[in-house]
Backbone bond lengths (Angstrom), bond angles and torsions (degrees), N, CA, C in turn:
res aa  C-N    CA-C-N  psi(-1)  N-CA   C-N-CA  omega(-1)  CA-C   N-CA-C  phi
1 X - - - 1.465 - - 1.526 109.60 -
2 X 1.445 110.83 133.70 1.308 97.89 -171.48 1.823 98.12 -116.55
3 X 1.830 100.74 153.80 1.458 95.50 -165.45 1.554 131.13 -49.30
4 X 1.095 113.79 -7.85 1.327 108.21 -175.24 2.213 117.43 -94.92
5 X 1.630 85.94 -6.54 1.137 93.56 166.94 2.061 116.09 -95.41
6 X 1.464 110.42 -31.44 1.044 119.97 130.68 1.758 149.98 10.12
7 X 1.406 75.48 -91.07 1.829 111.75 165.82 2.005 103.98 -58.42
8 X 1.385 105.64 -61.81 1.724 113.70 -167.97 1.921 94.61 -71.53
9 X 0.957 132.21 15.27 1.308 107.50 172.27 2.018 85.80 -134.59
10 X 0.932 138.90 49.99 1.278 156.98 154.90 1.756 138.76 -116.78
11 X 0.919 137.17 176.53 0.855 123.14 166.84 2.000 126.75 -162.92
12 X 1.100 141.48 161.51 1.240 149.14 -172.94 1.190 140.86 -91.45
13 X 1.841 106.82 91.53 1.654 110.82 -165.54 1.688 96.83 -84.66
14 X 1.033 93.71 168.83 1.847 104.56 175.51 1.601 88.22 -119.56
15 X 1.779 93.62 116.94 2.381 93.90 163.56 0.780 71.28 -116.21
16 X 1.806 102.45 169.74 1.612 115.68 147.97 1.415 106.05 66.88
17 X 1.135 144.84 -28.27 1.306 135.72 -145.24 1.420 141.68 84.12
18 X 1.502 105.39 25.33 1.315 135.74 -139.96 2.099 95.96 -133.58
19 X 1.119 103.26 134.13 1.403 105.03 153.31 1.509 124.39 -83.75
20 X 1.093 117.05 107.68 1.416 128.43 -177.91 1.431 138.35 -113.96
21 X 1.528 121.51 76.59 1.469 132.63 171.57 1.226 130.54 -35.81
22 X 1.559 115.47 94.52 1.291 131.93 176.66 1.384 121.89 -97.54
23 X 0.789 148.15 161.81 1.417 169.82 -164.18 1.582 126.40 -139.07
24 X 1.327 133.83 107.74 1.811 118.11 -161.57 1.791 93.01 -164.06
25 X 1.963 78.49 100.54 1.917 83.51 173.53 1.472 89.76 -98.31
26 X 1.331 118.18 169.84 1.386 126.32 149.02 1.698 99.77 112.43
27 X 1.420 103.20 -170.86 1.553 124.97 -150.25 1.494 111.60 -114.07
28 X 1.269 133.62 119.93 1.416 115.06 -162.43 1.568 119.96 -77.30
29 X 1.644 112.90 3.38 1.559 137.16 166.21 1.657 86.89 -61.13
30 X 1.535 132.64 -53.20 1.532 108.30 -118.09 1.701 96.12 -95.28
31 X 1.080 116.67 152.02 1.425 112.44 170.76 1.934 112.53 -40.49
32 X 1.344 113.09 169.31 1.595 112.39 -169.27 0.983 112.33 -143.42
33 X 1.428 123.86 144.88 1.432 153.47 164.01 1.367 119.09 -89.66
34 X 0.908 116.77 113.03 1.687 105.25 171.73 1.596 106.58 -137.33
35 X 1.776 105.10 111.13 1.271 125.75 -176.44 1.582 118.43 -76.88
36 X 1.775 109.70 141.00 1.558 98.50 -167.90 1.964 86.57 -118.63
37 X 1.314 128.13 133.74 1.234 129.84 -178.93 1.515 115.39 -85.90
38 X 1.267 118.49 174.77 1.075 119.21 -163.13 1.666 102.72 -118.04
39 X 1.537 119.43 -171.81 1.912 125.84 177.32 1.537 105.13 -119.72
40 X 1.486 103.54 129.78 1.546 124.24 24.47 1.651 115.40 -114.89
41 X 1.518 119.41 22.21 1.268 115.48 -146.57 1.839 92.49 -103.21
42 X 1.766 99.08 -128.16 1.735 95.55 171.08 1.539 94.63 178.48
43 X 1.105 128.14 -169.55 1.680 143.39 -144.86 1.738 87.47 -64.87
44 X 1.487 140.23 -41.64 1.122 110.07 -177.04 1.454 119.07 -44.03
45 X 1.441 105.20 -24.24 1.757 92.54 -174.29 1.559 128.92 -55.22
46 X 1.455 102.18 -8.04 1.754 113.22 169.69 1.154 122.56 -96.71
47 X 1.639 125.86 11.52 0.941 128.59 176.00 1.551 123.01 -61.56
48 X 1.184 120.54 -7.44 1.635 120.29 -165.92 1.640 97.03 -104.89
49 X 1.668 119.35 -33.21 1.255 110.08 164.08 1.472 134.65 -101.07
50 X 1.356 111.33 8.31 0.943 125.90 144.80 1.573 139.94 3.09
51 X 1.846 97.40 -77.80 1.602 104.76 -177.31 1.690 102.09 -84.66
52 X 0.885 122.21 -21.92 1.621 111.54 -172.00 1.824 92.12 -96.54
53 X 1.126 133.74 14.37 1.489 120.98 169.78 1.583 82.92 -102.61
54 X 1.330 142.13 -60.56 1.774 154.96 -164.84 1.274 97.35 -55.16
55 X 1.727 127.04 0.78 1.616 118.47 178.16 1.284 108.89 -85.07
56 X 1.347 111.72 -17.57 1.778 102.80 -174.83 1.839 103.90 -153.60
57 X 1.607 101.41 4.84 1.681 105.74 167.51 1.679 132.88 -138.50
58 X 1.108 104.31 132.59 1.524 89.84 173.53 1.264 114.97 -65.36
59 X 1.298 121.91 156.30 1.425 125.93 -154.88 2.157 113.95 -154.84
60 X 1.459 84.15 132.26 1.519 81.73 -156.34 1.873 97.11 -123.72
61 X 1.390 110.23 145.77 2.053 96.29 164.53 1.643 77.41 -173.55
62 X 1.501 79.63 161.67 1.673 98.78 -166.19 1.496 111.49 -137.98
63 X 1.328 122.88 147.95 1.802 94.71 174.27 1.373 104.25 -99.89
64 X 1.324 129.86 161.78 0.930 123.64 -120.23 1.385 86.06 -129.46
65 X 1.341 151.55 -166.46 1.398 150.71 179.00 1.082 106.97 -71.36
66 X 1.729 127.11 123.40 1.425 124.42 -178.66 1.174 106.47 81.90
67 X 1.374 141.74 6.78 1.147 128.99 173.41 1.306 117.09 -118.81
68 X 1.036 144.64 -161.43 1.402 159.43 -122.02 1.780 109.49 -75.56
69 X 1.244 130.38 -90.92 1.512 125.68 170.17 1.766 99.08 -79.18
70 X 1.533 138.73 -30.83 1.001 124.70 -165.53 1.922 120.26 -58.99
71 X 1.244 105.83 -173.54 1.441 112.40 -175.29 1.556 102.18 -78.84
72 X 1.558 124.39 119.87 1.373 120.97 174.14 1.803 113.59 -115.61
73 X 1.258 103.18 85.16 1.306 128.39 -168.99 1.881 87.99 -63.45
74 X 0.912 93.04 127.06 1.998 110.61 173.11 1.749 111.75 -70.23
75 X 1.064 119.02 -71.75 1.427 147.92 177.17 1.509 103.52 -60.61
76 X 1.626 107.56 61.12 1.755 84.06 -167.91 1.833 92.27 -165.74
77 X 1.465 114.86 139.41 1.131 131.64 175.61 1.305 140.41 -89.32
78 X 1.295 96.08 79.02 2.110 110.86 -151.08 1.391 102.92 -61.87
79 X 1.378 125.14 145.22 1.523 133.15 156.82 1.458 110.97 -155.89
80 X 1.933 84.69 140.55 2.068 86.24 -179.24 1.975 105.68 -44.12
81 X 1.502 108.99 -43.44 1.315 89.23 -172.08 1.764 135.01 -53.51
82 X 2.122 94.58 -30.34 1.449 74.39 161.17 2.106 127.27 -73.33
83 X 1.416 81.40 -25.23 1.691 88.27 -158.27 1.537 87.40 -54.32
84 X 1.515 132.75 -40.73 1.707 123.43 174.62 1.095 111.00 -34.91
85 X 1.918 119.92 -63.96 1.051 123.80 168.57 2.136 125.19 -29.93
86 X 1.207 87.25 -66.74 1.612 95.28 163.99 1.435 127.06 -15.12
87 X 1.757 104.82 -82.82 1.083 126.56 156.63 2.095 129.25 -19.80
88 X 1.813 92.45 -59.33 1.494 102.03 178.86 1.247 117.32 -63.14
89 X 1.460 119.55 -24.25 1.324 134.43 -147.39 2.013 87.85 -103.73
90 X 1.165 115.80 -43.23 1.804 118.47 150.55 1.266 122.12 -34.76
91 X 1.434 127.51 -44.95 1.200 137.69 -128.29 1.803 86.70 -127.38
92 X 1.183 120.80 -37.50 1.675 121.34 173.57 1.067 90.73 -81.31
93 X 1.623 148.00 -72.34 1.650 127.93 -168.79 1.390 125.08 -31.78
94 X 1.615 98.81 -43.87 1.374 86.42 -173.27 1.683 107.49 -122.27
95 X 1.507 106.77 56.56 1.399 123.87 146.73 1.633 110.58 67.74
96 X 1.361 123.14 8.02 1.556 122.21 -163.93 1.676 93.64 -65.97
97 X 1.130 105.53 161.15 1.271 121.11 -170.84 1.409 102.26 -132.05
98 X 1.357 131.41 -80.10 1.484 146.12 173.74 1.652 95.26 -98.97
99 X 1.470 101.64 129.88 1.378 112.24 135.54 1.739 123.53 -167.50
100 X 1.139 102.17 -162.06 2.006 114.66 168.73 1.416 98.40 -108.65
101 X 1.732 72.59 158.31 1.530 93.98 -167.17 1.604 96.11 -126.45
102 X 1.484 120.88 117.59 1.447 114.85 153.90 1.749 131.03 -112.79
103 X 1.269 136.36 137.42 1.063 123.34 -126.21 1.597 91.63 -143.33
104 X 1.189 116.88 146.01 1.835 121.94 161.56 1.665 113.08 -132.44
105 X 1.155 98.64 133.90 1.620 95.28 164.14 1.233 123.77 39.24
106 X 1.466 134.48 -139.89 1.669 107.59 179.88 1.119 132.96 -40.22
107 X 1.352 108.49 -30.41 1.911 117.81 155.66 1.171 116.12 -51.54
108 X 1.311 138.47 -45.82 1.186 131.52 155.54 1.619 120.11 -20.54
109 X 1.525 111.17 -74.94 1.628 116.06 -165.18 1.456 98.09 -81.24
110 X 2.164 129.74 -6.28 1.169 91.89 173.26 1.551 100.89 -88.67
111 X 1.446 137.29 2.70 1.053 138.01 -171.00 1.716 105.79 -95.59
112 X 1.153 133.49 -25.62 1.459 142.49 116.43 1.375 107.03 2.59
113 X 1.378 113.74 -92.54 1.140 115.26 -170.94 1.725 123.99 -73.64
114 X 1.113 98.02 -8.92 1.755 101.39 165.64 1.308 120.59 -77.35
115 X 1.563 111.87 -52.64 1.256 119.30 166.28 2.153 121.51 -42.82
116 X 1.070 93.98 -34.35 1.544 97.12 172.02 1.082 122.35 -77.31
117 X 1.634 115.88 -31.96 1.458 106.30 171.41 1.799 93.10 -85.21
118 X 1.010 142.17 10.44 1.715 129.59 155.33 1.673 124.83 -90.42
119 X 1.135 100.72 -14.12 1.271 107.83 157.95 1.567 124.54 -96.21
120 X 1.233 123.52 -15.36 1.548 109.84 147.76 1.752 109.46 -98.69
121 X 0.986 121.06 54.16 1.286 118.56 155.85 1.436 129.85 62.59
122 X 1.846 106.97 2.76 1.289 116.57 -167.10 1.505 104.38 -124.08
123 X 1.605 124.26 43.40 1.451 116.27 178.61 1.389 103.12 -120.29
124 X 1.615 126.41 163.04 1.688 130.01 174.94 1.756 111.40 -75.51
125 X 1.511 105.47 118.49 0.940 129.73 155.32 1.837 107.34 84.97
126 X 1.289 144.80 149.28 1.590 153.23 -168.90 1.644 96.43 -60.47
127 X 0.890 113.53 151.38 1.664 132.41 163.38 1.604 91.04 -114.16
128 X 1.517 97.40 131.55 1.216 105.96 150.71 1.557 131.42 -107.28
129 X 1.396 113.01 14.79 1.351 128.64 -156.00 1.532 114.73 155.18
130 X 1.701 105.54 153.64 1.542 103.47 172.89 1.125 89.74 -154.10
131 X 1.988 107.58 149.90 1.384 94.70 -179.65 2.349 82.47 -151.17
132 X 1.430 90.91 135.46 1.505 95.02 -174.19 1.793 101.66 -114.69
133 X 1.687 95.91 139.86 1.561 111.53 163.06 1.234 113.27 -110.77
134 X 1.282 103.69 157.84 1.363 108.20 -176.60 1.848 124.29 0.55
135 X 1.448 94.69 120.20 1.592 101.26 179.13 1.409 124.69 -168.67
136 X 0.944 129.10 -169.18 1.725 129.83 164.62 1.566 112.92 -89.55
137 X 1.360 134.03 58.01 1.356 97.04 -171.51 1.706 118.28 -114.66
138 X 1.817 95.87 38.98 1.605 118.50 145.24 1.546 99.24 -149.76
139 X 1.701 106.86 127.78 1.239 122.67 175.87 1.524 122.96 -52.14
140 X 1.298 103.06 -34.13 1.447 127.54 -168.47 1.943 108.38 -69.18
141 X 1.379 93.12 -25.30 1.838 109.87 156.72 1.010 138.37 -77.90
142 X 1.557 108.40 -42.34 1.044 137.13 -173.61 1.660 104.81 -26.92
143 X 1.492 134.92 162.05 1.534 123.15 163.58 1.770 102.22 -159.11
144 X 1.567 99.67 86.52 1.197 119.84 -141.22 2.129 89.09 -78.52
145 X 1.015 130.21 153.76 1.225 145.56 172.37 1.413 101.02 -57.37
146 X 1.142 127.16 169.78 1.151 159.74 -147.75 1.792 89.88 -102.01
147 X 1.423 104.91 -87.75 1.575 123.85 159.09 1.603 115.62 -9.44
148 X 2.100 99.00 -63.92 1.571 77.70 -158.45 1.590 91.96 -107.78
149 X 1.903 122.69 48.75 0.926 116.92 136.20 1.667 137.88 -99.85
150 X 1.443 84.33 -2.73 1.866 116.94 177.56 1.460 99.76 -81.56
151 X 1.638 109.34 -43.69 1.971 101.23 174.42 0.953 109.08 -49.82
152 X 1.307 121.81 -64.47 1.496 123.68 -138.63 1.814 98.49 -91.43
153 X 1.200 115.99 2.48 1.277 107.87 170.95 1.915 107.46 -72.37
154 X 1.395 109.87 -169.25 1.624 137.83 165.22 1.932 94.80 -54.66
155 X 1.741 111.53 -44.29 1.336 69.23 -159.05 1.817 95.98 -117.42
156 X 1.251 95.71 63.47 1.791 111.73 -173.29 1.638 86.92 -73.08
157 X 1.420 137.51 -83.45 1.268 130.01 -148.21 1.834 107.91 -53.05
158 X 1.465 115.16 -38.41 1.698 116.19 173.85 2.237 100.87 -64.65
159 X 1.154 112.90 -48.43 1.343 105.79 171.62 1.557 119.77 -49.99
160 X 1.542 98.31 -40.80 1.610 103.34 -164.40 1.997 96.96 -66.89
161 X 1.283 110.91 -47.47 1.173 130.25 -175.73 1.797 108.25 -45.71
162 X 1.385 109.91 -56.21 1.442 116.68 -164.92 2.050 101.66 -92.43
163 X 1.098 102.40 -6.75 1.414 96.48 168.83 1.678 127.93 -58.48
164 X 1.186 134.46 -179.93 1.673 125.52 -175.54 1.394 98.78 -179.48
165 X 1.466 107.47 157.61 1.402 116.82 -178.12 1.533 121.61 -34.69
166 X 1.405 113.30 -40.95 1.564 115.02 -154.88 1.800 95.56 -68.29
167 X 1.735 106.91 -42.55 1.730 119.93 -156.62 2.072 72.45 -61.26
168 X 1.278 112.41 -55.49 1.933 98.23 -156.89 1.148 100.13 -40.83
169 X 1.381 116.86 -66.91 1.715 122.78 178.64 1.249 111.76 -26.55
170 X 1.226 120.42 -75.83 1.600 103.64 -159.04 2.262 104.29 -65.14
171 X 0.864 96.54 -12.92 1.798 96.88 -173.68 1.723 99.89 -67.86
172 X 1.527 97.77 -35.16 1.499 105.84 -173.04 1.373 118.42 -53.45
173 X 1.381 102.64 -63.84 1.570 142.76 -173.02 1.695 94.36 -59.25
174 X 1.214 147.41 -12.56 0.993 107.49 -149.65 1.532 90.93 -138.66
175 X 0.953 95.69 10.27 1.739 122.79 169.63 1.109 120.74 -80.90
176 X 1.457 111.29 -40.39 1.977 139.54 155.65 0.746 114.17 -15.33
177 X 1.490 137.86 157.58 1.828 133.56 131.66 1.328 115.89 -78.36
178 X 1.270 138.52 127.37 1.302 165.59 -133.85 1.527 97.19 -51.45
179 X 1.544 131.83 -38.38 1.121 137.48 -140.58 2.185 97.88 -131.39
180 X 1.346 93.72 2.68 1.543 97.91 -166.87 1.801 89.87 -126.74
181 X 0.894 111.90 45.12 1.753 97.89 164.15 1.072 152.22 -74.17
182 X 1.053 155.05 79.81 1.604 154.93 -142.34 1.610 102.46 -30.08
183 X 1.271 117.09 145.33 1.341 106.94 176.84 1.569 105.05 -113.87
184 X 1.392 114.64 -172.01 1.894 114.43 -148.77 1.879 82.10 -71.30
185 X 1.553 142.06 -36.26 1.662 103.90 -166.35 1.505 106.51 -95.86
186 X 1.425 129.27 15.06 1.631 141.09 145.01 1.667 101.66 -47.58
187 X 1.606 90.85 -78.89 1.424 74.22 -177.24 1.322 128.29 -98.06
188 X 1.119 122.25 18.83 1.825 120.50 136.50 1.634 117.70 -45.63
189 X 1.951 103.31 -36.44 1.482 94.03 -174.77 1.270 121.96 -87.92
190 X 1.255 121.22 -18.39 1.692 146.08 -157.34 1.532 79.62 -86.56
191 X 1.426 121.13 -60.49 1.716 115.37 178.84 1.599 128.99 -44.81
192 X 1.196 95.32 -57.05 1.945 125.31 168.37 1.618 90.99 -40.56
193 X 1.271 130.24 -65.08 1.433 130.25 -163.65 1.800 105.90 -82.53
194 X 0.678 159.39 -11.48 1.816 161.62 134.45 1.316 110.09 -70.80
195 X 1.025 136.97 -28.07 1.718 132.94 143.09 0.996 139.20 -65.04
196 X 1.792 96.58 -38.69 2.003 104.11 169.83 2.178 113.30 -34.22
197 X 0.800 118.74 120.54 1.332 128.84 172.07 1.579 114.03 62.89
198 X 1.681 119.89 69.40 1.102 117.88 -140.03 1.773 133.95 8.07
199 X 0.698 122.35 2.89 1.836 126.65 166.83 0.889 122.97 -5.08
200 X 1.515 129.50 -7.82 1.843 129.86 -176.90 1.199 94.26 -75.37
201 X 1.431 120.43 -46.27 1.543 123.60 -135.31 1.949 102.44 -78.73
202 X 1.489 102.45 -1.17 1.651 110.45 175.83 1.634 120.81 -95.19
203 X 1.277 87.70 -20.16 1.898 91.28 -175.17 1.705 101.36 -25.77
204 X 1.434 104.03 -69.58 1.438 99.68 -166.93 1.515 110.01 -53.45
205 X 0.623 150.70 6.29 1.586 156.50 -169.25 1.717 105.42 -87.57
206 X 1.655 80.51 -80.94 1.918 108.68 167.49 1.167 126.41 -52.36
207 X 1.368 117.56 -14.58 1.752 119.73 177.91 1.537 99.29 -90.34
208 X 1.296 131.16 9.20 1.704 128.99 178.12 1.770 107.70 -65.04
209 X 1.594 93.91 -31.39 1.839 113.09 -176.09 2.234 96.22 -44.66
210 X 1.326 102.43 -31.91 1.564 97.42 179.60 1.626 106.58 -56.51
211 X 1.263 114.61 -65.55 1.841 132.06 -174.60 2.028 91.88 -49.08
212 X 1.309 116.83 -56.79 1.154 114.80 163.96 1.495 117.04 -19.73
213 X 1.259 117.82 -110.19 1.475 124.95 170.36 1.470 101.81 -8.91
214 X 1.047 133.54 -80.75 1.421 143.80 -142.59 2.023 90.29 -55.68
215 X 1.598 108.47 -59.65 1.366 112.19 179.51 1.171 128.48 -35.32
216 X 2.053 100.54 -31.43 1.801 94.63 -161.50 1.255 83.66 -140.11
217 X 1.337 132.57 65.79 1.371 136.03 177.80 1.485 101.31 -75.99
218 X 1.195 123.58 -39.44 1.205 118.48 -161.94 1.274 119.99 -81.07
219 X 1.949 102.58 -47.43 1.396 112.61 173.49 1.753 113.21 -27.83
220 X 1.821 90.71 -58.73 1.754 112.24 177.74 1.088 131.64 -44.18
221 X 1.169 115.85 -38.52 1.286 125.01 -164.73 1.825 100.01 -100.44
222 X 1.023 124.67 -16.53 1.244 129.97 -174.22 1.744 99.53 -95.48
223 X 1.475 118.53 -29.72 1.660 122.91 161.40 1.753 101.31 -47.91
224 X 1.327 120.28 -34.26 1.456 101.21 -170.54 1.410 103.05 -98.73
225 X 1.354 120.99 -6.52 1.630 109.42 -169.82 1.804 94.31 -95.00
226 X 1.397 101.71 -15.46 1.774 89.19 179.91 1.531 122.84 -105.51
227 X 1.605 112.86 0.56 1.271 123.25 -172.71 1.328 94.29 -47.96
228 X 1.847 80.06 150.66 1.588 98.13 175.19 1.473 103.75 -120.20
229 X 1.204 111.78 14.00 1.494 104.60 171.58 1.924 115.55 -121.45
230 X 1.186 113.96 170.20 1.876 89.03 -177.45 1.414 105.32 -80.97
231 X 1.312 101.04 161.39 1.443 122.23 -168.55 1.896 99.12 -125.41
232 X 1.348 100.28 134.92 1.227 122.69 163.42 1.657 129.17 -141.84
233 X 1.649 115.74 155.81 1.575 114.64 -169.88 1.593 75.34 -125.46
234 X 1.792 102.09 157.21 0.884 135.71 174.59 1.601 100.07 -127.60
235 X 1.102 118.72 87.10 1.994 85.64 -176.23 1.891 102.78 -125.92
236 X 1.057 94.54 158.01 1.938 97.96 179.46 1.897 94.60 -101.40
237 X 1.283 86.27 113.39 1.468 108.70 -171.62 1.604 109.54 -62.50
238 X 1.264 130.61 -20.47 1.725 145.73 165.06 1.795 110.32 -70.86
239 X 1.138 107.15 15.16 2.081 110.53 -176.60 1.566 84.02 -78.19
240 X 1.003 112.41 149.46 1.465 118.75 153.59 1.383 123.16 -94.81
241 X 1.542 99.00 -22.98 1.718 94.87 167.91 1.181 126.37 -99.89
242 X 1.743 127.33 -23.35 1.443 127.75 173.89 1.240 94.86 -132.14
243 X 1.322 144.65 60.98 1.703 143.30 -170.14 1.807 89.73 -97.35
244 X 1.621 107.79 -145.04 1.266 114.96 174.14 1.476 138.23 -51.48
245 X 1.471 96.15 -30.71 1.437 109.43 172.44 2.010 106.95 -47.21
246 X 1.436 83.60 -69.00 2.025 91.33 170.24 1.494 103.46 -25.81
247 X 0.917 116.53 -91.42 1.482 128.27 -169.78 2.025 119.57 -39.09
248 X 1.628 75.38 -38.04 2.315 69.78 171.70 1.536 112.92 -62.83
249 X 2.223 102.82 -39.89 1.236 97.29 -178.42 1.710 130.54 -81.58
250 X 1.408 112.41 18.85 1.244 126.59 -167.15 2.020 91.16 -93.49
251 X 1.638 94.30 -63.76 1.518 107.30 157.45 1.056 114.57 1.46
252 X 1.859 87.42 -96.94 1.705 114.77 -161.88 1.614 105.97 -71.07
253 X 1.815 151.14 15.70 0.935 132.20 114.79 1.502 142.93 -64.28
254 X 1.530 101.85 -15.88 1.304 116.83 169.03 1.749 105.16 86.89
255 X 0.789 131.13 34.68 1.288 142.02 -173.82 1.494 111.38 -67.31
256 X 1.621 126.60 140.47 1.578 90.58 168.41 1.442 135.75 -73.38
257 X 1.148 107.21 -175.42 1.610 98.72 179.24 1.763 116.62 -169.80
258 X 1.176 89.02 98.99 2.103 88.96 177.42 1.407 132.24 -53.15
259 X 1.756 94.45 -31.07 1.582 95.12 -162.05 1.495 98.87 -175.12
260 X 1.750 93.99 114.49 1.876 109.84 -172.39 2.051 98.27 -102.52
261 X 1.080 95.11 127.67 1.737 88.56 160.35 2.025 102.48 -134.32
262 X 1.201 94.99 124.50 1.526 105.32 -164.07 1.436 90.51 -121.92
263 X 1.473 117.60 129.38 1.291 143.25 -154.55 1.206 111.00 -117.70
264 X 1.234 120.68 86.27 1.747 106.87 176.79 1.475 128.16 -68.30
265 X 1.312 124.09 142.38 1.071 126.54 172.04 1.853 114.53 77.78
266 X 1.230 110.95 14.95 1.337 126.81 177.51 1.496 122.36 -100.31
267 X 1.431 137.42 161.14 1.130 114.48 179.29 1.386 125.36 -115.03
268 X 1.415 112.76 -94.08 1.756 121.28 179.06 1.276 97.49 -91.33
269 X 1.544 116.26 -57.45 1.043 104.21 -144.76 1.723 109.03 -120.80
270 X 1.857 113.81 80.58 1.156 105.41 -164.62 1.279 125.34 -89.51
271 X 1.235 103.02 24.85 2.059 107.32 165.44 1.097 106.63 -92.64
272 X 1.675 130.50 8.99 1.535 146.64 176.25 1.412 109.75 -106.72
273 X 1.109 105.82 -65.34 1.181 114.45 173.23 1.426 149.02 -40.02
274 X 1.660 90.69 -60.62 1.400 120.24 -173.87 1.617 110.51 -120.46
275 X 1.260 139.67 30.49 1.204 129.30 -143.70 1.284 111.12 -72.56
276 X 1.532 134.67 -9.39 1.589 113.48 -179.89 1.206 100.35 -108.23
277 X 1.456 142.62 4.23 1.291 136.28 153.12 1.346 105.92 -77.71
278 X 1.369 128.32 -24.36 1.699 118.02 -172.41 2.021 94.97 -86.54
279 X 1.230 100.52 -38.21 1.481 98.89 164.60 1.517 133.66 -42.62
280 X 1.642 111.09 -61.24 1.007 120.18 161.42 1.104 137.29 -52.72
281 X 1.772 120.04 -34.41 1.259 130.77 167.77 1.696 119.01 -41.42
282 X 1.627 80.66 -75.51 1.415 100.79 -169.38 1.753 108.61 -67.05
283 X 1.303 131.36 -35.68 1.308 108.19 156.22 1.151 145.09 -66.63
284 X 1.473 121.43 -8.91 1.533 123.80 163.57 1.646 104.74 -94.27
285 X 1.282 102.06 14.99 1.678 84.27 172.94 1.680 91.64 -113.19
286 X 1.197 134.89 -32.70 1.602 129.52 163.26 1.428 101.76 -30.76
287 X 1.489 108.37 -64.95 2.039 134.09 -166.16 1.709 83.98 -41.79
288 X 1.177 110.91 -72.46 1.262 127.16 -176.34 1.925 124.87 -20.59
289 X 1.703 88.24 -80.89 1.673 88.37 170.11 1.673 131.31 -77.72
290 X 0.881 100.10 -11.31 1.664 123.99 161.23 1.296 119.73 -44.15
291 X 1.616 116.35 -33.52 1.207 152.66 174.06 1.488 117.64 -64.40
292 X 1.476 96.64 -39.54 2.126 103.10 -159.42 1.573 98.15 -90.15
């Protein structure tokens, strides 16, 4: 599916004051999914698991501020805490009550920070579950690109400025697992969506989510040691920035954990990559706790 087919089967909540591109197949009977996307792209990135999640759930993801069809205000001071906000303000419009949560990469830490306000009792609507792919969700792992350590530096807006298609490409590609590479209309589309409504010109803005993490490492990391709902990783063990390493240090804090699916030879982004193993995973681990 390519984004613009995407885009026409979606539609436009106003949070915050914000134009906000949502997406919502399914039945308001059926149990729910509600997907959090990752940077620099936006909810197309679930397009490949998509129809086999819509076999037995309604299914919801949105892009999120600065991202993909949404409103990418220039002049503006991004943080996961608002983009959480974002999210809740999704999730009260359209009335969810119970659901799952699956999460990638910046979705990850804004799902981080949702999960914490659900464990003190003050977030929109029940979690019945969370389950994260590939992401940062300890800084101290993190193994940030080259690129988006040039953003987030002093001279991120002259970087952001002199950057061009080819530098995205190779940042993309190399994020991959060796044998899973996006091919040239991937990233025609991954481009199409960070350009949609000039949107390049924010990267440096949106890469602050790094200084983020670092600020509320603890809050974060203490969201997973106190969840009250089960927790699962999906991760493609070939990421160079959150691959296996992530996962030893998830381990070696001892965190809980319901349900690991570790992907060999995969990379960042394995709802791209790998989509009927990330399918399969994550639905027999729903099958799974559904059970206890």
């Amino acid at each position: 599916m390519r984004p613009e087919e995407w885009q026409s089967n979606g539609k436009t909540l106003t949070i915050n004051g914000f134009r906000i591109f949502v997406r919502d197949d399914g039945e308001p009977h059926q149990e729910t999914i509600l997907l959090i996307h990752g940077f620099p792209t936006a909810s197309w990135d679930w397009h490949k698991i998509w129809p086999a999640l819509r076999q037995s759930h309604r299914v919801i993801a949105m892009d999120m501020l600065g991202f993909g069809f949404s409103d990418k205000p220039s002049k503006h001071r991004y943080s996961i805490h608002e983009q959480a906000d974002v999210v809740e303000g999704v999730v009260q419009q359209l009335g969810l009550n119970r659901f799952h949560v699956l999460a990638h990469d910046y979705g990850d830490t804004v799902a981080q920070e949702l999960l914490a306000r659900q464990n003190a009792g003050d977030g929109a609507g029940q979690w019945l579950s969370v389950c994260f792919l590939n992401g940062g969700l300890f800084p101290e792992t993190h193994r940030a690109l080259l690129t988006q350590k040039l953003l987030l530096s002093p001279l991120g807006p002259l970087f952001n400025r002199l950057s061009n298609r080819r530098r995205f490409d190779s940042a993309m590609s190399r994020v991959f697992g060796p044998d899973t590479k996006p091919d040239g209309r991937e990233l025609d589309d991954f481009w199409a969506l960070v350009t949609h409504n000039n949107g390049r010109h924010i990267f440096h803005n949106l890469i602050t989510y790094m200084n983020d993490r670092k600020k509320h490492r603890e809050r974060w990391v203490n969201a997973l040691r106190e969840a009250k709902v089960p927790v699962a990783l999906i991760n493609g063990s070939a990421d160079p920035v959150s691959g296996a390493h992530m996962v030893a240090r998830f381990r070696e804090l001892e965190l809980p954990l319901a349900w690991l699916g570790e992907l060999a030879g995969i990379g960042h982004y394995p709802q791209m990559e790998a989509p009927e193993a990330v399918s399969r995973s994550y639905l027999a681990y729903l099958k799974d706790i559904a059970q206890l």
